[in-house]
VEXMI-403117 format. One record per residue (C-alpha): x, y, z; residue in three letters. Coordinates in steps of 0.2 Angstrom, whole numbers, plus 5000, padded with zeros to 4 digits. Last residue first. Example, Ala and Ser with C-alpha at 12.3 -4.5 7.8 and 13.67 -1.06 7.14 Angstrom:
BEGIN
PT,5068,4995,5036,Ser
PT,5062,4978,5039,Ala
This chain:
BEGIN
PT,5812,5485,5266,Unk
PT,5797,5490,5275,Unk
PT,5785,5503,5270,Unk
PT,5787,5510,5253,Unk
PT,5796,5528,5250,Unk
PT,5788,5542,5240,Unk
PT,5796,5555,5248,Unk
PT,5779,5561,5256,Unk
PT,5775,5544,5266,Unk
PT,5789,5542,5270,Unk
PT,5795,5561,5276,Unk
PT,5776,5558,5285,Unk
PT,5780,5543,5294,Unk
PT,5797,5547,5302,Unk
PT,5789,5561,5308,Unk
PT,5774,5550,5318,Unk
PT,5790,5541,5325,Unk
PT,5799,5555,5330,Unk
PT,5782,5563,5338,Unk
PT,5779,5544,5347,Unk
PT,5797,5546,5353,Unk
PT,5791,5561,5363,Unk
PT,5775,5556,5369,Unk
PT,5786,5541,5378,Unk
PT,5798,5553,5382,Unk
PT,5786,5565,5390,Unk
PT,5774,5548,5397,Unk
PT,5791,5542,5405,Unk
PT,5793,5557,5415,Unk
PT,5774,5557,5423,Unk
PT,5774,5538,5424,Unk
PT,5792,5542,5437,Unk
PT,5782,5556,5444,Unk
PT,5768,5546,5445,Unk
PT,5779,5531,5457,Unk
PT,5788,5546,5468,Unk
PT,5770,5550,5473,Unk
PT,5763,5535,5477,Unk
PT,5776,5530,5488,Unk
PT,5786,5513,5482,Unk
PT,5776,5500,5493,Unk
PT,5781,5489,5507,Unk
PT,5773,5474,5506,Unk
PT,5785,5462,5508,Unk
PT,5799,5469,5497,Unk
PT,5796,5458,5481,Unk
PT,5777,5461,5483,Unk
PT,5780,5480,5482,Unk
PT,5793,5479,5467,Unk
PT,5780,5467,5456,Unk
PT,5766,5481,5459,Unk
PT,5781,5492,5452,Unk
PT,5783,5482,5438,Unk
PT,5764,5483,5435,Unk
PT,5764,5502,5434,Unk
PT,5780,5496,5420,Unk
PT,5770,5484,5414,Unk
PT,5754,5495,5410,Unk
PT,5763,5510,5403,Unk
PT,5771,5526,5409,Unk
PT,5786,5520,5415,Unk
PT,5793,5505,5403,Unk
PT,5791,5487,5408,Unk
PT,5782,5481,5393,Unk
PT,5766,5475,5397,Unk
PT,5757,5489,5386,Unk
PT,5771,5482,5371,Unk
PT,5763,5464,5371,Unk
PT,5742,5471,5370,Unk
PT,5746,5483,5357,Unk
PT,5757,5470,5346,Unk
PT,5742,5456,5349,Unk
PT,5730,5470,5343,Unk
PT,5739,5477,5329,Unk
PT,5743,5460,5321,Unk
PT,5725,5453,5325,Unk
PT,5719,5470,5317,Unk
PT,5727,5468,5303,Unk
PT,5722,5449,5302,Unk
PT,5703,5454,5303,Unk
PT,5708,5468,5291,Unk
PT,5712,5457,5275,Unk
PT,5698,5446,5280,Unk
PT,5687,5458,5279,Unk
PT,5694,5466,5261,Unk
PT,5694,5448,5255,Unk
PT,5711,5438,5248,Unk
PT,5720,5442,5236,Unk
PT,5729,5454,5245,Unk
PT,5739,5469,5234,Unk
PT,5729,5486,5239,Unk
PT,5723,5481,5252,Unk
PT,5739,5478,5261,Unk
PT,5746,5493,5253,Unk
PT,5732,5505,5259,Unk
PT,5736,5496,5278,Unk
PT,5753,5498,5278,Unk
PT,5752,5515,5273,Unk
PT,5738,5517,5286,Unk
PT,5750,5509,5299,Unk
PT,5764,5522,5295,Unk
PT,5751,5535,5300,Unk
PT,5747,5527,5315,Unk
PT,5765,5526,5322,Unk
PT,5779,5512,5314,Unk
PT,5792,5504,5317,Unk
PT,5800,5496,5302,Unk
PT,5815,5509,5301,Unk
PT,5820,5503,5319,Unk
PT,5825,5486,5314,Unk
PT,5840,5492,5309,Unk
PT,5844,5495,5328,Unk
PT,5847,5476,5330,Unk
PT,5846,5471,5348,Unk
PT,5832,5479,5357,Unk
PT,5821,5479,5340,Unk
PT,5826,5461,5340,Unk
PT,5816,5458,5354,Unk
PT,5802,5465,5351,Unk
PT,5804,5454,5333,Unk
PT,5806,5437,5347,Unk
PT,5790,5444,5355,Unk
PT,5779,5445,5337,Unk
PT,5784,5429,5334,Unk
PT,5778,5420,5348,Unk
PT,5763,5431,5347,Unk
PT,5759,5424,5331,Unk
PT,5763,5406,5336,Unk
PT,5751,5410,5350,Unk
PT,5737,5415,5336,Unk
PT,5739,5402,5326,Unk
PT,5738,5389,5341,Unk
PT,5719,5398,5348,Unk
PT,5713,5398,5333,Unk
PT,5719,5379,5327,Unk
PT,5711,5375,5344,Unk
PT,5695,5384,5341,Unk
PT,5692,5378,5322,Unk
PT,5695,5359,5326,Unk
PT,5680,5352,5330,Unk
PT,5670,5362,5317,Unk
PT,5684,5355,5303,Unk
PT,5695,5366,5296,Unk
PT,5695,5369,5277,Unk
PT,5714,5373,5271,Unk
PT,5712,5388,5257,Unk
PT,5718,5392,5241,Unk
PT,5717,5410,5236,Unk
PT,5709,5414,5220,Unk
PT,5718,5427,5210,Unk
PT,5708,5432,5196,Unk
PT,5717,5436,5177,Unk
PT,5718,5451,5167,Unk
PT,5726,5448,5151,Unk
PT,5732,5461,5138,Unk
PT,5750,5454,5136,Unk
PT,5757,5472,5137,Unk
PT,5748,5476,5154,Unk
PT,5750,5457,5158,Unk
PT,5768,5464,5159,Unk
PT,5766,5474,5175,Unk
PT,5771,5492,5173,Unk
PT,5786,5500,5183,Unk
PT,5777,5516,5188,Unk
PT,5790,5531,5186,Unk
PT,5791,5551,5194,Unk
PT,5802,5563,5189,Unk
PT,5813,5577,5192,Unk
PT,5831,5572,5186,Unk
PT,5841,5575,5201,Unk
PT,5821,5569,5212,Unk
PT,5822,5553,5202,Unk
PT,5842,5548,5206,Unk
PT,5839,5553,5225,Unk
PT,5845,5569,5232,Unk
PT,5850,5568,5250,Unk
PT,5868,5571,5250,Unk
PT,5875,5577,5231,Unk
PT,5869,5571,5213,Unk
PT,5878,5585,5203,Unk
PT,5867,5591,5189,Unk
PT,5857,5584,5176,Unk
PT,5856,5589,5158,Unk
PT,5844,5575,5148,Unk
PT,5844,5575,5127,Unk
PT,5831,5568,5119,Unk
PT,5829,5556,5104,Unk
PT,5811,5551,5101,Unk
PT,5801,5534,5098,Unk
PT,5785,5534,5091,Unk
PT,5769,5524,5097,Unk
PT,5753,5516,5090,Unk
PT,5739,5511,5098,Unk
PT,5728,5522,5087,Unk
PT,5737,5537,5095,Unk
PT,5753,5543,5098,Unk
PT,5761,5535,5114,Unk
PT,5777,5540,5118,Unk
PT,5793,5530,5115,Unk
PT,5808,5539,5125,Unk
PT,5827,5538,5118,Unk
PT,5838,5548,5132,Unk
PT,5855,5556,5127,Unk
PT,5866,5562,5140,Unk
PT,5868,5577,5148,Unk
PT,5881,5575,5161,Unk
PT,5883,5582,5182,Unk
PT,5875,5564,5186,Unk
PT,5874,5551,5173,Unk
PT,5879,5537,5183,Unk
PT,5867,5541,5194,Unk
PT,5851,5540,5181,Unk
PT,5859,5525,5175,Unk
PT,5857,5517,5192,Unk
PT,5840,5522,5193,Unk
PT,5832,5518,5176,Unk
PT,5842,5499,5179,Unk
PT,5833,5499,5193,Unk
PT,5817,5503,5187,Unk
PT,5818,5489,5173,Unk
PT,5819,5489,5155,Unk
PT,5835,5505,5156,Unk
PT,5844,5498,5140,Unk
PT,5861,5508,5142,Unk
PT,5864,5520,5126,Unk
PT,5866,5535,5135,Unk
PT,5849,5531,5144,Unk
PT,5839,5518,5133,Unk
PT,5818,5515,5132,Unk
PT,5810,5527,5145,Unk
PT,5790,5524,5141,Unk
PT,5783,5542,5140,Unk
PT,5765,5544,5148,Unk
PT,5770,5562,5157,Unk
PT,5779,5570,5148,Unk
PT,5798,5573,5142,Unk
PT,5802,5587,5134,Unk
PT,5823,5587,5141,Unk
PT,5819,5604,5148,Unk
PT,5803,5596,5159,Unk
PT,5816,5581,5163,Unk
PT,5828,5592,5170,Unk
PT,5816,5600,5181,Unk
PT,5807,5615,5178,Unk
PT,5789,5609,5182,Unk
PT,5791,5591,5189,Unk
PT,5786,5577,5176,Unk
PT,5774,5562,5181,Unk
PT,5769,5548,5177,Unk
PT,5785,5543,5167,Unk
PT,5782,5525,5161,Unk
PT,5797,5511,5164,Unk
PT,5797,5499,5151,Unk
PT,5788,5483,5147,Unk
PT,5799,5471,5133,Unk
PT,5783,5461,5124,Unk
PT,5780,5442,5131,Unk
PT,5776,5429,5114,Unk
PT,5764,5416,5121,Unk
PT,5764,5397,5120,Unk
PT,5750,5386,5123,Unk
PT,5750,5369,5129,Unk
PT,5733,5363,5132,Unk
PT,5723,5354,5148,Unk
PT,5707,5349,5148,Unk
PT,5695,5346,5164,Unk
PT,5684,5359,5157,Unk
PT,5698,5373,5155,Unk
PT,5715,5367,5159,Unk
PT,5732,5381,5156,Unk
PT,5748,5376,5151,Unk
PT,5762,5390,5145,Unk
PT,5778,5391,5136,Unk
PT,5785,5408,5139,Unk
PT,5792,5418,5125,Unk
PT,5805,5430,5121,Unk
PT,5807,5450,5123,Unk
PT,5800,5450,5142,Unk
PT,5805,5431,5146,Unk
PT,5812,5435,5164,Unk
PT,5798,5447,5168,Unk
PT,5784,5433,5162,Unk
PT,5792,5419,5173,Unk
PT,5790,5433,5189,Unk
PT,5773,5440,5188,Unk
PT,5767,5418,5186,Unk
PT,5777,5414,5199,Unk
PT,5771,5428,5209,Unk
PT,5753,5426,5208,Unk
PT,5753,5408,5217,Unk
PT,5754,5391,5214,Unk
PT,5759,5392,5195,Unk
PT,5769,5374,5191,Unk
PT,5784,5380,5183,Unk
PT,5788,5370,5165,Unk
PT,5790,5388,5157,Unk
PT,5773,5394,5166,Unk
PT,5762,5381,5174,Unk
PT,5744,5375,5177,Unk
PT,5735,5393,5173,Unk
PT,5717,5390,5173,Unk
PT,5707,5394,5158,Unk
PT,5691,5404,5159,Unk
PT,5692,5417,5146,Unk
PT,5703,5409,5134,Unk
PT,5723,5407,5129,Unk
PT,5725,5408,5111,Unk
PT,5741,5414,5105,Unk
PT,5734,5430,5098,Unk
PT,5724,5434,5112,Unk
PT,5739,5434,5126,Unk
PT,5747,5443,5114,Unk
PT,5732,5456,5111,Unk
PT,5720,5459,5096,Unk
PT,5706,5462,5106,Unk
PT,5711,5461,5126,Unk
PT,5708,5447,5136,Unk
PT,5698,5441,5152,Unk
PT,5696,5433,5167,Unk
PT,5712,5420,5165,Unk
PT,5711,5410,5180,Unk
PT,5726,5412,5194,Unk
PT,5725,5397,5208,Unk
PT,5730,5403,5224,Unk
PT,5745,5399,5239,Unk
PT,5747,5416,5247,Unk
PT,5765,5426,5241,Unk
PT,5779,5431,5256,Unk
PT,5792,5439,5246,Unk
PT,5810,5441,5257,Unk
PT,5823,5452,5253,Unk
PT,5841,5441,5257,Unk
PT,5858,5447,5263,Unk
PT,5856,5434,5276,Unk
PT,5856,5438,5293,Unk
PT,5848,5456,5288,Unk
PT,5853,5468,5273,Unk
PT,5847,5486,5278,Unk
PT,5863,5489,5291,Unk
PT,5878,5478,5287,Unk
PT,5875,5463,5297,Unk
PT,5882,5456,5313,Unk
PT,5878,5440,5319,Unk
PT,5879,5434,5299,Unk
PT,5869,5418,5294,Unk
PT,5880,5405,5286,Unk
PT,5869,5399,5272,Unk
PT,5867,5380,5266,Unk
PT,5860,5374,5251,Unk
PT,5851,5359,5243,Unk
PT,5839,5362,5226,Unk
PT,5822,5356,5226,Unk
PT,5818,5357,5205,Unk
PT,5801,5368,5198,Unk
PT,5814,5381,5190,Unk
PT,5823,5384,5207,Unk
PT,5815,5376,5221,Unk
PT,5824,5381,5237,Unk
PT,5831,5368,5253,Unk
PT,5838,5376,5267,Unk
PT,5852,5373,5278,Unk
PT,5861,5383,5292,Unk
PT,5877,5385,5296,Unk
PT,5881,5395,5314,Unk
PT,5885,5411,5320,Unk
PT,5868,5417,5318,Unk
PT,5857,5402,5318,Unk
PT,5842,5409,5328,Unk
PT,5838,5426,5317,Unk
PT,5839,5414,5301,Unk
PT,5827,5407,5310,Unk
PT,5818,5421,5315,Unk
PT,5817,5425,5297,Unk
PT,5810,5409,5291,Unk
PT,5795,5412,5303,Unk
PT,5794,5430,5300,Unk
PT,5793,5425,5281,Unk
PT,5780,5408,5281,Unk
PT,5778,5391,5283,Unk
PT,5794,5386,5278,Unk
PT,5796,5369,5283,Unk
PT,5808,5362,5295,Unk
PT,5826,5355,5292,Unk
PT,5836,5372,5296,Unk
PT,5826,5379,5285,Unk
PT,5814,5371,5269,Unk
PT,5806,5376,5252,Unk
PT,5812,5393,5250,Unk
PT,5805,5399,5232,Unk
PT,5820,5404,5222,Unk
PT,5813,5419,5211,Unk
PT,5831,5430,5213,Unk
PT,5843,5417,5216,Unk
PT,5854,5408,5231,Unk
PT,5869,5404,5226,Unk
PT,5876,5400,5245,Unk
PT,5888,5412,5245,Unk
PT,5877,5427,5238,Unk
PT,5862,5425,5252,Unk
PT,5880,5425,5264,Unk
PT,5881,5442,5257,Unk
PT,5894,5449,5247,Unk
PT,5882,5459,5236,Unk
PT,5863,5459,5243,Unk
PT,5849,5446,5235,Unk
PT,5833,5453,5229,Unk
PT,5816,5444,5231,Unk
PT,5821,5427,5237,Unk
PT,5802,5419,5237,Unk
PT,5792,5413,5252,Unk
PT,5774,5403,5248,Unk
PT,5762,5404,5262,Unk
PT,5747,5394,5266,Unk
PT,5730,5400,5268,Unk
PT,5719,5391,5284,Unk
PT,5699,5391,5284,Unk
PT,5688,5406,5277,Unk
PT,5675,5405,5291,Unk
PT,5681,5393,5303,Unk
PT,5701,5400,5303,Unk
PT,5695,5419,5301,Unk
PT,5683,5420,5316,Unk
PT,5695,5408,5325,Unk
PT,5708,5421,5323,Unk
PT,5697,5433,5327,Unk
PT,5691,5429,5345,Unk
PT,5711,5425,5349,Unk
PT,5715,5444,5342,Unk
PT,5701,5450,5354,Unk
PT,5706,5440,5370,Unk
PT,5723,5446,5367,Unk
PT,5716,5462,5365,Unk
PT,5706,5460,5381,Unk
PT,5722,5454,5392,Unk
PT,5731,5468,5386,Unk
PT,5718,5479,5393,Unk
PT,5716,5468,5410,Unk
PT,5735,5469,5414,Unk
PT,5735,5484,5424,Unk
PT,5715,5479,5433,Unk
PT,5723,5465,5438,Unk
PT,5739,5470,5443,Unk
PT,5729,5482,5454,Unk
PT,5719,5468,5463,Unk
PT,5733,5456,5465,Unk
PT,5743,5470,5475,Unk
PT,5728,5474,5485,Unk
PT,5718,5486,5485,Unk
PT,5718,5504,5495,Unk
PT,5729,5513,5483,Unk
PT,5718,5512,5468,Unk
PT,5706,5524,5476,Unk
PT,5687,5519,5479,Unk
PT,5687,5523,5497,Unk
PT,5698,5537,5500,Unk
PT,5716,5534,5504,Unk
PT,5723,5547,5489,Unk
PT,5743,5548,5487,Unk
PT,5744,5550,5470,Unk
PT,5747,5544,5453,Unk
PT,5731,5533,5451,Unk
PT,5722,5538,5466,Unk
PT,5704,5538,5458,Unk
PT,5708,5530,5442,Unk
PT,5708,5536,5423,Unk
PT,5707,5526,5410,Unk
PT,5716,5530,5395,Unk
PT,5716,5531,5375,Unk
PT,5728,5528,5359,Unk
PT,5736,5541,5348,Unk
PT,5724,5554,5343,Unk
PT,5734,5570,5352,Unk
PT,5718,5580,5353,Unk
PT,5708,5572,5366,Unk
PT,5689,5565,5370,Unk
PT,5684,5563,5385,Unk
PT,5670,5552,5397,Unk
PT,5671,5560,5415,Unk
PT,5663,5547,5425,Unk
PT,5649,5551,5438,Unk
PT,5635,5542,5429,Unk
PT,5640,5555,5415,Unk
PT,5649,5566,5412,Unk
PT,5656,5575,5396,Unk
PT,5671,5581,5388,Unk
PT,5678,5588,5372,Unk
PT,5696,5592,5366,Unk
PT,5707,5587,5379,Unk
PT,5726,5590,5380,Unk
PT,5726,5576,5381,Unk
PT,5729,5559,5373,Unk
PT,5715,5550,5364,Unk
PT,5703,5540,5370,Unk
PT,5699,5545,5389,Unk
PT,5687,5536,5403,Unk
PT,5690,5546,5416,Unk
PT,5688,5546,5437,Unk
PT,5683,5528,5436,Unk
PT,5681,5524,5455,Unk
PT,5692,5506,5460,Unk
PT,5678,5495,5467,Unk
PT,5689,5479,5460,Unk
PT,5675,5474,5448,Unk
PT,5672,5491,5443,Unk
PT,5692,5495,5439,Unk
PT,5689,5477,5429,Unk
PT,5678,5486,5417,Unk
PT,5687,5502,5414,Unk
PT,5703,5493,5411,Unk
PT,5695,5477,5401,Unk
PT,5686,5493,5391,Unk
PT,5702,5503,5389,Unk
PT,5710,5492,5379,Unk
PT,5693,5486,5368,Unk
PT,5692,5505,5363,Unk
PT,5710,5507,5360,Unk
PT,5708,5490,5348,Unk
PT,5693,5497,5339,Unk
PT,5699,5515,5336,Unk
PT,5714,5507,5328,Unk
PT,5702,5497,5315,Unk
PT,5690,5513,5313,Unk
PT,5707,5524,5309,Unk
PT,5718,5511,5297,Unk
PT,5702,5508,5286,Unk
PT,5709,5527,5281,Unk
PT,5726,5519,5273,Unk
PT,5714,5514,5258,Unk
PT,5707,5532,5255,Unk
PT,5725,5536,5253,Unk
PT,5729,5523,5242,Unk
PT,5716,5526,5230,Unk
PT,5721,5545,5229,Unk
PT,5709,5560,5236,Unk
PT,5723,5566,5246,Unk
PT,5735,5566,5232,Unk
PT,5753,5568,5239,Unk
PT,5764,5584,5234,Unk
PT,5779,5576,5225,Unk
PT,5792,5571,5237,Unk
PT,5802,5560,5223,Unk
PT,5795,5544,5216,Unk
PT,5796,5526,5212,Unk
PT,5779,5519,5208,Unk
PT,5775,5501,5208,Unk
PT,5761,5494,5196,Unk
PT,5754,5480,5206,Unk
PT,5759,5462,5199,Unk
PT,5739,5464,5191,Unk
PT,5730,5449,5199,Unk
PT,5710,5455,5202,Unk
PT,5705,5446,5218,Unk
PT,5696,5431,5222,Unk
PT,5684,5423,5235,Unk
């Protein structure tokens, strides 16, 4: 399989209204059938083992009430609520002191922690099933991990680790991939740890002291992450009269290496060209079995208004939409964050700012403004003082080259597809439980939680730059969500499964005497308010992100 490669254009904006029509939109809406599929499997091992118990099914919910719509039938009340943030099962003496036949109170302990920890179970089962789905059908991808962005003063720093170093080995293991490498770093807090990176095709020994307790945003290390699949990128096509045209590359040729950097993935091959805009890059590429040097003369790419805010700064300024931001008060802004930091250095000045705009015929112009911006004061970011929003192009926009993205898979054999399943998926939860835990311990890592509408932003990005498949993009979505679902239900809180099983726990603990019933629902009752209460701050958490602009994660 392969995808388009196009480093994805990234926009940096200010709260314009958003498009609800727009690609990434649309994208974010896979988020609704996926989530409605793991509730749905939840609620089925509850309703299910309930049967298998003799427990009455009273309702079968999905959503959260108030309710919206209800119907019965075969003397369950099956519902549909408005608060659309996962489901229930309703059971005859659930949160209360009911002794008829069929209620939950007159089974055993073992029978009501079965029927507790039978909808985590399911989505276990179902991120297993999948895992194996993927593993036999597409096989096993491999991960690449690159130092993205490296804080000041960091440990990162110390050690001399580099923007575009790929990490090749920690603590003597291999990297496999980022949440590995992160809880790593995680594990050797306190302590020196080594890693081995390939800078410039060459393994490079380090070591970096990983911080106990980081500055807020930076992590252990001080280090952004940039988790790249393994793939082979093959030129698919070329503009007229472009660079990549002029020096001779083909339809069809395989890129081998970039400046004496063998191309294993899409981000090598984004990142050689970014560090050669204005010079060149020497390239090898094979066709037929033949390999050829070919060398290709990369064009300076800069930042492109999209869009221009009625009455702002930039709108008295005549800048439009289209205009490439060359220099602001004589600074070269070439990349975004150059943009940004001259943009704050500028505040409560006018300044002047040379755009090149676009004027027909493939030519351009370049023209001398003059920006006034006022004071940048709490809240107000660079973009939103001078009232625009950018896309930081790729340069294959400029080189005229579109090339596929072909991930590389590991074939597994028949024999071993379950196993392999079954393994990737417990590393997964491994990982997943060490990050729960973090979330206890490092209050950082609150900014990547995330409600549904933080998962379909996820979701629309995901899409939007996997090479790999739109199936097999979701399936491991949805083994992400499903595992997560099924690990925070047995968390010992009130109001979900592990904390109703905490107190099945309790009762064994003190010989069979149980908790009363009715002290037991009122402490669900009180830990479903602040449990619907955190899922509002969440869910608005998700909305100023999603309408400022601002990407998920870090």
């Amino acid at each position: 399989m392969a995808g388009a490669l196009h480093r994805p254009a990234r926009v940096w904006s200010f709260p314009f209204v958003p498009d609800f029509l727009s690609p990434d939109f649309l994208r974010g809406l896979y988020i609704i059938p996926v989530l409605a599929v793991l509730i749905l499997i939840h609620e089925i091992g509850h309703f299910v083992t309930a049967r298998m118990v003799g427990v009455t099914v009273e309702e079968f919910g999905l959503g959260i009430p108030p309710r919206a719509k209800g119907w019965r039938y075969k003397g369950v009340l099956w519902s549909l609520n408005w608060i659309p943030f996962g489901g229930f099962v309703r059971v005859l003496g659930e949160d209360g002191a009911s002794m008829e036949p069929g209620s939950m109170n007159t089974k055993s302990p073992a029978q009501r922690a079965f029927f507790l920890a039978a909808g985590s179970g399911m989505n276990f089962l179902l991120a297993i099933l999948l895992m194996i789905l993927v593993v036999g059908v597409q096989g096993i991808s491999h991960e690449n991990v690159y130092v993205g962005d490296v804080r000041p003063n960091s440990p990162a720093e110390a050690a001399g680790l580099q923007v575009g170093d790929r990490i090749v080995e920690a603590a003597g293991e291999r990297v496999r991939d980022r949440d590995e490498l992160a809880a790593t770093a995680r594990e050797f807090a306190g302590r020196r740890m080594s890693l081995v990176v390939e800078r410039d095709g060459q393994p490079i020994e380090r070591e970096v002291a990983p911080r106990e307790d980081p500055p807020p945003g930076e992590g252990p290390t001080g280090v952004g992450l940039v988790p790249v699949a393994e793939a082979d990128l093959t030129v698919e096509s070329l503009a007229a009269g472009a660079p990549a045209a002029e020096a001779g590359l083909q339809a069809g040729d395989r890129i081998v290496s970039i400046n004496g950097r063998p191309v294993d993935d899409s981000y090598v091959f984004g990142f050689e060209l970014r560090e050669a805009e204005g010079a060149t890059v020497d390239l090898v590429v094979r066709q037929d079995g033949v390999e050829r040097p070919v060398q290709v003369s990369v064009p300076r790419v800069y930042p492109r208004v999209s869009e221009v805010e009625a009455d702002s700064a930039a709108a008295a300024a005549g800048w439009q939409a289209g205009d490439r931001l060359i220099t602001i008060a004589g600074t070269d802004v070439a990349r975004p964050t150059d943009l940004l930091d001259a943009l704050e250095r500028s505040s409560g000045q006018t300044v002047p700012v040379t755009v090149e705009r676009a004027t027909g015929g493939g030519s351009a112009q370049r023209l001398e403004t003059r920006l006034t911006l006022g004071e940048l004061e709490a809240g107000d970011t660079a973009l939103s003082l001078a009232g625009v929003n950018i896309v930081d192009a790729s340069p294959l926009d400029t080189l005229g080259l579109a090339a596929e993205v072909e991930p590389r898979f590991e074939r597994v054999s028949a024999g071993r597809v379950i196993p392999t399943g079954f393994a990737r998926a417990f590393d997964a939860t491994r990982l997943m439980i060490g990050q729960i835990r973090e979330l206890v311990t490092n209050r950082d890592q609150w900014d990547q939680v995330a409600g549904p509408i933080g998962m379909g932003q996820i979701t629309s990005y995901a899409l939007e730059v996997s090479p790999f498949p739109v199936w097999v993009t979701l399936a491991n979505l949805a083994i992400v969500l499903s595992l997560n679902l099924g690990i925070l239900n047995l968390l010992p809180l009130p109001a979900l499964d592990g904390g109703r099983l905490l107190f099945v726990i309790i009762e064994i603990l003190r010989g069979g005497r149980r908790i009363a019933p009715e002290k037991e629902g009122l402490v669900h009752f009180v830990g479903l308010v602040l449990l619907l209460g955190l899922m509002g701050i969440i869910a608005f958490a998700d909305v100023n992100r999603l309408l400022s602009g601002t990407p998920f994660g870090p």
